[in-house]
MMTF fields as JSON, N, C-alpha, C and O atoms, coordinates in Angstrom:
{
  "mmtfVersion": "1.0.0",
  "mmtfProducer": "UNKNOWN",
  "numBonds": 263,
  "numAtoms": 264,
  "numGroups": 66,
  "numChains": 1,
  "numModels": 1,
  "chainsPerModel": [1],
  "groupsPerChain": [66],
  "chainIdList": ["A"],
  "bondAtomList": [4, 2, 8, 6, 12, 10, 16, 14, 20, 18, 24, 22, 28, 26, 32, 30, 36, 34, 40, 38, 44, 42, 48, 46, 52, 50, 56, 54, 60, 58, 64, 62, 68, 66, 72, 70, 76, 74, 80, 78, 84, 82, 88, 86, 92, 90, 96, 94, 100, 98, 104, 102, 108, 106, 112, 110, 116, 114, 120, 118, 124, 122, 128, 126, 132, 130, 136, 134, 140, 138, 144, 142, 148, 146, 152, 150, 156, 154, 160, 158, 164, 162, 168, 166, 172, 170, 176, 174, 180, 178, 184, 182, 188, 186, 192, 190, 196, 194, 200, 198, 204, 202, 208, 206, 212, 210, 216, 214, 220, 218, 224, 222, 228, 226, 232, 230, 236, 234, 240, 238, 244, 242, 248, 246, 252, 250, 256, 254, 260, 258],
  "bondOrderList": [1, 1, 1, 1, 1, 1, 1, 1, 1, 1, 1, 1, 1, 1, 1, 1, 1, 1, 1, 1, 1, 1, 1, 1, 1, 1, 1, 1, 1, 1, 1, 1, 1, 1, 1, 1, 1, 1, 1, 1, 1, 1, 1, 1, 1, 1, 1, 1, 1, 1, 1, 1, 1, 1, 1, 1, 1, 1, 1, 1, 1, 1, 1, 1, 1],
  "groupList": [{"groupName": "UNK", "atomNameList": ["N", "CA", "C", "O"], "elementList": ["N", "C", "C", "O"], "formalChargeList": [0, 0, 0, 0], "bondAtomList": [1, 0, 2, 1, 3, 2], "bondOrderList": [1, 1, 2], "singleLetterCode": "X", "chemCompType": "L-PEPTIDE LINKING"}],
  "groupTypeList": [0, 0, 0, 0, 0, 0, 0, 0, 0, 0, 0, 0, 0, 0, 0, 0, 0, 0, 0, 0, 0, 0, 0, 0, 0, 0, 0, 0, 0, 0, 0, 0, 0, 0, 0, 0, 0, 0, 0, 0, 0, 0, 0, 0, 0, 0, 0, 0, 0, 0, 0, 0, 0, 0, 0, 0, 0, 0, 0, 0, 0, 0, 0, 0, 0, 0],
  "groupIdList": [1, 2, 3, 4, 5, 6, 7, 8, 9, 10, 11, 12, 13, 14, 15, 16, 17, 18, 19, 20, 21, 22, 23, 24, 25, 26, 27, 28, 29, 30, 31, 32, 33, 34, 35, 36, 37, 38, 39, 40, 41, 42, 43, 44, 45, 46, 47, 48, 49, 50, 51, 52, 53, 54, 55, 56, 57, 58, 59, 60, 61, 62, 63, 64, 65, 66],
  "secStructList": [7, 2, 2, 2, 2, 2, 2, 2, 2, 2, 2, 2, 2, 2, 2, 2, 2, 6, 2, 2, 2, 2, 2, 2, 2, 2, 2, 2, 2, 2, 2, 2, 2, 2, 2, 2, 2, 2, 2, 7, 7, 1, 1, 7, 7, 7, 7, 7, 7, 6, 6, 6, 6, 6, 7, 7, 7, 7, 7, 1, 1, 7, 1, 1, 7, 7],
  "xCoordList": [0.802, 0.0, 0.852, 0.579, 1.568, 2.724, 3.386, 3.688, 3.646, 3.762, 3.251, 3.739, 1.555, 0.408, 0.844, 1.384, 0.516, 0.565, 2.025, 1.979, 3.233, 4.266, 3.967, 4.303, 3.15, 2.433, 2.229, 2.589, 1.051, -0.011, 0.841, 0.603, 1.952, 2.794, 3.818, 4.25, 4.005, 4.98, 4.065, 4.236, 3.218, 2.023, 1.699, 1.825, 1.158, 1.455, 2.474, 2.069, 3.534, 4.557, 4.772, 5.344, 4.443, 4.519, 3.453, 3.751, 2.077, 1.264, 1.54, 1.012, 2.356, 2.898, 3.77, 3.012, 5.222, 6.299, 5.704, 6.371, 4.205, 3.457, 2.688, 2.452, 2.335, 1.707, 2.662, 2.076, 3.719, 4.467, 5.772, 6.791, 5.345, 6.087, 5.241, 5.647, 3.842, 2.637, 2.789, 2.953, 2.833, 3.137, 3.867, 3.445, 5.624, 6.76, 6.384, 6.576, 5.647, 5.705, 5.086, 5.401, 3.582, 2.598, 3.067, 2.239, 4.068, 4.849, 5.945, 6.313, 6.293, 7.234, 6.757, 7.487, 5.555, 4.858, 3.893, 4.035, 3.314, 3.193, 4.864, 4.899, 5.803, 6.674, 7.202, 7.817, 7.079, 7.47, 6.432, 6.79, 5.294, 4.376, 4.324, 3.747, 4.527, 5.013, 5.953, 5.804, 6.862, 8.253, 7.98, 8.475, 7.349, 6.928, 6.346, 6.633, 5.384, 4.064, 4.586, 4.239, 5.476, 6.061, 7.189, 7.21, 8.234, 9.09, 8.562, 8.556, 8.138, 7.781, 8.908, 8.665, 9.962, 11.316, 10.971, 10.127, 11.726, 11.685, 12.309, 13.096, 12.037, 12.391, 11.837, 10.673, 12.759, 12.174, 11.368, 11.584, 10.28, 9.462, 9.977, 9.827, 10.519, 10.432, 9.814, 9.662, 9.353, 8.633, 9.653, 10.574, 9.254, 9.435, 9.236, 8.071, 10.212, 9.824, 9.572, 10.496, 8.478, 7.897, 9.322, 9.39, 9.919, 10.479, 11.562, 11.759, 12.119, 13.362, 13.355, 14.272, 11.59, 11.073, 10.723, 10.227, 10.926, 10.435, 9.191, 8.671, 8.524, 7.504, 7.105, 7.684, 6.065, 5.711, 5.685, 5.425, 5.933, 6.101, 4.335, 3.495, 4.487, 2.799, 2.665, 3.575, 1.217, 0.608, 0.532, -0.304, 0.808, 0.294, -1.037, -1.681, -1.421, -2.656, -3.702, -3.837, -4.337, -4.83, -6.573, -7.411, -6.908, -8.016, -8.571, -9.802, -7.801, -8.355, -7.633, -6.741, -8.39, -8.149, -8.456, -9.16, -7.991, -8.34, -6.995, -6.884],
  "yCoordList": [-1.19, 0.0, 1.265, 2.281, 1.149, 2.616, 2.902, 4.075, 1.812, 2.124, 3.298, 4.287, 2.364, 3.362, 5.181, 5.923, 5.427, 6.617, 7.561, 8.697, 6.785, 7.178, 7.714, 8.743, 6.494, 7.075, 7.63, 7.942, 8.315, 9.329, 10.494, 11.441, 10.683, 11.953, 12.181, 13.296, 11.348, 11.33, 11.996, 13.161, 11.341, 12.038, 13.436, 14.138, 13.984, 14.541, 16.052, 17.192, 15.752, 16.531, 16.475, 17.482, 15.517, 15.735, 16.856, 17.921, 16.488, 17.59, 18.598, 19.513, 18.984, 20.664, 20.71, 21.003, 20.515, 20.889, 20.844, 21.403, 20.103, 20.547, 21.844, 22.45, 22.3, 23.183, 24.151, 25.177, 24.426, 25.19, 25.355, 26.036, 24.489, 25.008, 25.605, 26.658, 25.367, 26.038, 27.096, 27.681, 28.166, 28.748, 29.68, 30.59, 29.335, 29.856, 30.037, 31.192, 29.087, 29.341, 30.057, 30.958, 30.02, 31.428, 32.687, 33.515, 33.347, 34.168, 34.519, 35.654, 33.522, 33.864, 34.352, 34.977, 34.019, 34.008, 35.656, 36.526, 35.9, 37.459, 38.338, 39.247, 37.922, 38.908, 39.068, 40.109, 37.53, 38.24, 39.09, 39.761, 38.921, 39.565, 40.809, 41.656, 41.342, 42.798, 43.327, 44.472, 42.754, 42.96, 43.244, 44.334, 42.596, 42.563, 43.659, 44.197, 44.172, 45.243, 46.399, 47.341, 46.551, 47.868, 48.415, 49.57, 47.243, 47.729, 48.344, 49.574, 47.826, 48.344, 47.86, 47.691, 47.72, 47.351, 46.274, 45.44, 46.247, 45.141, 45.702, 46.638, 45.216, 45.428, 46.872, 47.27, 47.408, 49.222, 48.474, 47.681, 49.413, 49.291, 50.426, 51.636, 49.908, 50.898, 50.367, 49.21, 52.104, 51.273, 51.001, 51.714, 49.884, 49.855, 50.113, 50.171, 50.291, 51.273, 50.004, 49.322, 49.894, 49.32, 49.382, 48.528, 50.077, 50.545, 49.009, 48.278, 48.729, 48.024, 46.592, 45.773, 46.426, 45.094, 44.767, 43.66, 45.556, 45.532, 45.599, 44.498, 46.506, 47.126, 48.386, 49.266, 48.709, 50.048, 51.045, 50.648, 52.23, 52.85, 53.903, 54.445, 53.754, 54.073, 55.481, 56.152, 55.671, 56.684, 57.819, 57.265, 59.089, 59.481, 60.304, 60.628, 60.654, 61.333, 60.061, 60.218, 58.808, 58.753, 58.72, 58.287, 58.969, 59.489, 60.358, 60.38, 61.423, 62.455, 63.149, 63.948, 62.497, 62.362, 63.473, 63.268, 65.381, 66.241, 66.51, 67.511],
  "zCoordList": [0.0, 0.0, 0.0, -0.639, 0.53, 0.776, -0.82, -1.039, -2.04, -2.802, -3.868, -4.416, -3.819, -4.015, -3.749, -4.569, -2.722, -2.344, -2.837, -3.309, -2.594, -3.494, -5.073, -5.659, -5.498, -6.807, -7.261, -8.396, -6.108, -6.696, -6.463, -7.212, -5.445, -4.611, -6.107, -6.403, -6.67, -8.295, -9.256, -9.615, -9.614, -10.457, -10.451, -11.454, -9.007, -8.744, -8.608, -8.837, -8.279, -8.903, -10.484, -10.901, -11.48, -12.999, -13.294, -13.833, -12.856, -12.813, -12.423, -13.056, -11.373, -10.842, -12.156, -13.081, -12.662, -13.163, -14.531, -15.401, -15.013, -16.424, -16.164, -17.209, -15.302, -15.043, -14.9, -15.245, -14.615, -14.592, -15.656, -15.536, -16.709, -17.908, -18.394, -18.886, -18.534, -19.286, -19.197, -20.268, -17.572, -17.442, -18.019, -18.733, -17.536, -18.537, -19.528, -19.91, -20.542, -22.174, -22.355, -23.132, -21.571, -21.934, -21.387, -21.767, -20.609, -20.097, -21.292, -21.594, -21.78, -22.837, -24.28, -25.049, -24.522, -25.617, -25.201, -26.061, -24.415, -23.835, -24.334, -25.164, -23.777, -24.072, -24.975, -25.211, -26.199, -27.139, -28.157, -29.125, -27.769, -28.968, -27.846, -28.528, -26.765, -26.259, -26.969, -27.396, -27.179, -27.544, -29.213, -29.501, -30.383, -31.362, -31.735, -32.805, -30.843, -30.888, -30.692, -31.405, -29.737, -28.845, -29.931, -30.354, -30.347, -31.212, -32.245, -32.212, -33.112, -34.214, -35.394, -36.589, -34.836, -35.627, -36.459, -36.13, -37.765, -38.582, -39.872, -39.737, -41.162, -42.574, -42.875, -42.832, -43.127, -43.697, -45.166, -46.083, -44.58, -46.074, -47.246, -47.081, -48.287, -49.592, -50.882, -51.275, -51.689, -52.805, -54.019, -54.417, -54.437, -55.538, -56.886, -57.28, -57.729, -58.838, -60.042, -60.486, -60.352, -61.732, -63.085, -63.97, -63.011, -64.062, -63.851, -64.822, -62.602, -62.154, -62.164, -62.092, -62.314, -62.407, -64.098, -64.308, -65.155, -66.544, -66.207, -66.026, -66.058, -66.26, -66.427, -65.789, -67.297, -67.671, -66.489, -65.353, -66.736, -65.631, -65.247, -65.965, -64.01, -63.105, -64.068, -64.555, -64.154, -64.649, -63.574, -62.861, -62.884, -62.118, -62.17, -61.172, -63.703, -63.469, -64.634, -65.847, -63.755, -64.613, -63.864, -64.656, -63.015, -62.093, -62.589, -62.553, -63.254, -63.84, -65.652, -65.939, -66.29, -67.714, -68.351, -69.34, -68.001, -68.408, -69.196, -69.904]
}
C-alpha cells in the first residue's frame, strides 16, 4: 500500500512541473508579442519602382483624364 501513495505523490509533482512550464511558455509568448508590438522594428518598407522590375512605368494622373 505505501507504494500506491508514493504514486499518486509522483504524479502529482509531474502535474505541478506541467503546469508550470505552461506557465513559462505562456509568459514567454506574452513577451514576445510585447516585444513585437512595442518595437515596431523590422524590414524598412520601400517602394518599388515598376520601371526596375520591366515594367511600364505608373501613370500618375490617370483618375483624372483632363
Amino acid at each position: 500500500m505505501a507504494s500506491r501513495s508514493n504514486t499518486r505523490f509522483q504524479k502529482r509533482l509531474k502535474e505541478l512541473a506541467r503546469a508550470a512550464k505552461r506557465r513559462e511558455k505562456e509568459e514567454k509568448r506574452k513577451l514576445r508579442k510585447a516585444m513585437r508590438v512595442s518595437d515596431g522594428s523590422g524590414p524598412p518598407i520601400e517602394a518599388i519602382d515598376p520601371v526596375d522590375l520591366g515594367l511600364p512605368p505608373l501613370e500618375e494622373d490617370t483618375a483624372n483624364p483632363s
